[in-house]
C-alpha positions as a LaTeX table, in Angstrom:
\begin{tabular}{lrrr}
\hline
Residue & $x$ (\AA) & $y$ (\AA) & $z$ (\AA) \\
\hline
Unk1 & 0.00 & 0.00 & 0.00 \\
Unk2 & 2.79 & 2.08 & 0.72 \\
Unk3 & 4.59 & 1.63 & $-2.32$ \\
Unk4 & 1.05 & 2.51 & $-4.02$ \\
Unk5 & 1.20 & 5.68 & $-2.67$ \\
Unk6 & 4.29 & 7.25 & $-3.29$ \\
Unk7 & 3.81 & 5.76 & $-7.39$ \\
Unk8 & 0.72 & 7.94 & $-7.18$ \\
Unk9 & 2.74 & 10.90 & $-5.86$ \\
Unk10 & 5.20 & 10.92 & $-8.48$ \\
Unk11 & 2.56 & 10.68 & $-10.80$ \\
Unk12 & 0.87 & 13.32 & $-10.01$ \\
Unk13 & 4.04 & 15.46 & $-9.55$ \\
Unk14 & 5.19 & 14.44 & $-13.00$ \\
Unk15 & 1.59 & 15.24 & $-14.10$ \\
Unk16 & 2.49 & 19.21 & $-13.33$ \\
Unk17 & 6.16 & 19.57 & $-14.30$ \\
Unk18 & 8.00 & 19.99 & $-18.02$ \\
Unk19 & 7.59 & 17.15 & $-19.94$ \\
Unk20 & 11.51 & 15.97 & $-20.35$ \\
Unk21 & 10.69 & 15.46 & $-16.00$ \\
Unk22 & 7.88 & 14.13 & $-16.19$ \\
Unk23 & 9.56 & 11.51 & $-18.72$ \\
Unk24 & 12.15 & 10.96 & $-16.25$ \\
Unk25 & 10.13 & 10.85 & $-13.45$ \\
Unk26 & 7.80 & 7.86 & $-14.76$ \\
Unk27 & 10.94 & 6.29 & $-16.02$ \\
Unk28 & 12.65 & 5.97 & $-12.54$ \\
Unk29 & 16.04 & 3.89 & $-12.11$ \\
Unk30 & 15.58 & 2.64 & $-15.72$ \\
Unk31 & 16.49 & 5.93 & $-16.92$ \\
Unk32 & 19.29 & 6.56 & $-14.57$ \\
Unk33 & 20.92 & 3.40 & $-15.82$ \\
Unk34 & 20.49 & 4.52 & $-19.16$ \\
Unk35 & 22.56 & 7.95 & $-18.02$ \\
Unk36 & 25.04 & 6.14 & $-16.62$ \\
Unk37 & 25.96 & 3.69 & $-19.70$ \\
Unk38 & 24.66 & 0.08 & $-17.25$ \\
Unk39 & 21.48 & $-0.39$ & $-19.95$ \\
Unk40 & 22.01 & 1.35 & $-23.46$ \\
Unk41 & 19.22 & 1.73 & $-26.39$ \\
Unk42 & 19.60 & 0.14 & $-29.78$ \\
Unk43 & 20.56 & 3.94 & $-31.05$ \\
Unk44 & 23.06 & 4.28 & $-28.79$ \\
Unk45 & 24.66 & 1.11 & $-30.34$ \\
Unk46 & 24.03 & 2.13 & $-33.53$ \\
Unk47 & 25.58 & 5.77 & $-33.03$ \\
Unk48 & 28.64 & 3.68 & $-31.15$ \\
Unk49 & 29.29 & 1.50 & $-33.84$ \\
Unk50 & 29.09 & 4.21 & $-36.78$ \\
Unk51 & 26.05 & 3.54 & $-38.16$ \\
Unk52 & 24.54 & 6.86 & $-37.08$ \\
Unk53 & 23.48 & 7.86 & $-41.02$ \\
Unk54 & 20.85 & 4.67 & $-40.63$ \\
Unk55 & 17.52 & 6.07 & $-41.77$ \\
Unk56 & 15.04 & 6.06 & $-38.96$ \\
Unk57 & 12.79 & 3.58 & $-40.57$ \\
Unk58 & 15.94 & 0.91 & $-39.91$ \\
Unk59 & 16.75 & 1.88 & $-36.86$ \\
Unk60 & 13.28 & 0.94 & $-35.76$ \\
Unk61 & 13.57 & $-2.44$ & $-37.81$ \\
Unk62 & 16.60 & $-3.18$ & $-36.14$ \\
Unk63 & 14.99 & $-2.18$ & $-32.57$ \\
Unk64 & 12.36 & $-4.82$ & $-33.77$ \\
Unk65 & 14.98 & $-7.31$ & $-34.89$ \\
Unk66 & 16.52 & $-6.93$ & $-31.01$ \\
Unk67 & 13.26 & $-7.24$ & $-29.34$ \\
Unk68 & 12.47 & $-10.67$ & $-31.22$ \\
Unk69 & 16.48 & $-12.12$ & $-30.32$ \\
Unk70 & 15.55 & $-10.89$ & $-26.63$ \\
Unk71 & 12.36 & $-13.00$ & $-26.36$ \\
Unk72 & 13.51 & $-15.50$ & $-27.38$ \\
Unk73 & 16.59 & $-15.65$ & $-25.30$ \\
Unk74 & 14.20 & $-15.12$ & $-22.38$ \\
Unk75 & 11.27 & $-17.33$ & $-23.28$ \\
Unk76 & 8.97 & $-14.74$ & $-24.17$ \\
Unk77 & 9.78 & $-11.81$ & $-21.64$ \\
Unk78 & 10.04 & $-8.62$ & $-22.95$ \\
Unk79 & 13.13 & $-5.76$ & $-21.81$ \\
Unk80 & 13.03 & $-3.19$ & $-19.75$ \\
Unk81 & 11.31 & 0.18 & $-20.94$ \\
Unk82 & 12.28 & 3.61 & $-20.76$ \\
Unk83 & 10.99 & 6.94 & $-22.26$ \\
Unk84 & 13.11 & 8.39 & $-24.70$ \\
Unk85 & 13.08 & 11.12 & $-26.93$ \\
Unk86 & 12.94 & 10.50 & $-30.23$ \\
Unk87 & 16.17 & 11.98 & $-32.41$ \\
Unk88 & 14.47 & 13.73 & $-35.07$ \\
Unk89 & 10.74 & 14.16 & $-34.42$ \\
Unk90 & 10.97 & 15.00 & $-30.17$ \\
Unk91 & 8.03 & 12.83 & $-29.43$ \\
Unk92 & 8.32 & 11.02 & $-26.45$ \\
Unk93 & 8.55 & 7.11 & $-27.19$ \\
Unk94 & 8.73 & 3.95 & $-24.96$ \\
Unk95 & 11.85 & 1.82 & $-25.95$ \\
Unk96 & 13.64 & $-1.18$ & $-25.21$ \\
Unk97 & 16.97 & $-1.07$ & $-23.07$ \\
Unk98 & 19.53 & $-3.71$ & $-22.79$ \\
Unk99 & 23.15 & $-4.25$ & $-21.25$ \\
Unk100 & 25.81 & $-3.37$ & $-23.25$ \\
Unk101 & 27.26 & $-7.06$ & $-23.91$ \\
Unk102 & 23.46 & $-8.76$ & $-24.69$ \\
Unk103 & 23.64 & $-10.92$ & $-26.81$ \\
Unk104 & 20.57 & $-10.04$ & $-28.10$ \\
Unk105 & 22.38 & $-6.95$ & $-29.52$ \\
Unk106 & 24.64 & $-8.60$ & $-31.82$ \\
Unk107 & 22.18 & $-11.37$ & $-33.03$ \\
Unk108 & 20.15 & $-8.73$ & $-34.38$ \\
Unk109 & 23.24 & $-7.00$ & $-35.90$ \\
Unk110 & 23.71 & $-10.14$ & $-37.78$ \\
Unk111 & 20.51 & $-10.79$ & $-38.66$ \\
Unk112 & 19.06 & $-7.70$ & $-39.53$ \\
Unk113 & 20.07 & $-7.32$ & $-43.32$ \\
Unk114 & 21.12 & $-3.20$ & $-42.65$ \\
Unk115 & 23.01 & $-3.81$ & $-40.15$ \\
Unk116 & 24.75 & $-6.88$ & $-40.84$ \\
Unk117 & 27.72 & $-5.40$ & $-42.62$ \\
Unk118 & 28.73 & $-3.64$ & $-39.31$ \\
Unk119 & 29.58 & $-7.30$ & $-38.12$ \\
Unk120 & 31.22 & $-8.44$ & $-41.04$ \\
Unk121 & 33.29 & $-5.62$ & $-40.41$ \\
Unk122 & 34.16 & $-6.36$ & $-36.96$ \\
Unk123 & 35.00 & $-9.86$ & $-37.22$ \\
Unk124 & 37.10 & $-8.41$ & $-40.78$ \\
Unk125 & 39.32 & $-6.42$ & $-37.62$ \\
Unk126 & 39.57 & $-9.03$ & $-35.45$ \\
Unk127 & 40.74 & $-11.90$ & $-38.33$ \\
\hline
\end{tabular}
């Protein structure tokens, strides 16, 4: 009951700030791992690895691609979610978050047909 109450507070103080809090508010300790690099978003792999000139259109196909590799790793459970702001548009969208090494990441690197040359071209470094 307790725990019910204080949800309900920040709801309601997130209800009267700016909307980037309010965001953060509802997001909680997701978002603060986000911040501090423990749980990234696809994008943020995607901008690490180069591919930052990905149409938005793929980068959402590959967020797809990384959902499906996580359910199935975790029979059926979905990722954490955190509110983001989207790059180009500044809606506010729920997305995915996953730690850095998942290996859900990288089997939807090398699945996902846009993306799959930025593998080929790590293991080309590595050989």
């Amino acid at each position: 009951m307790r725990v019910t109450a204080q949800l309900r507070r920040i709801h309601t103080a997130a209800r009267t700030t700016t909307k980037a809090l309010a965001y953060r508010c509802r997001s909680g300790l997701i978002a603060a791992a986000v911040e501090q690099g423990d749980l990234i978003r696809t994008g943020d792999l995607l901008d690490r690895l180069g591919a930052d000139d990905l149409k938005d259109g793929h980068r959402s196909w590959f967020g797809r691609h990384t959902a499906k590799a996580y359910r199935a790793a975790h029979l059926g459970a979905d990722a954490a979610k955190v509110w983001a702001q989207h790059r180009t548009t500044g809606k506010w969208i729920h997305v995915h978050v996953y730690g850095p090494t998942d290996p859900a990441l990288y089997v939807a690197l090398s699945t996902y047909k846009a993306t799959r040359h930025l593998v080929a071209a790590d293991f080309a470094r590595c050989a």
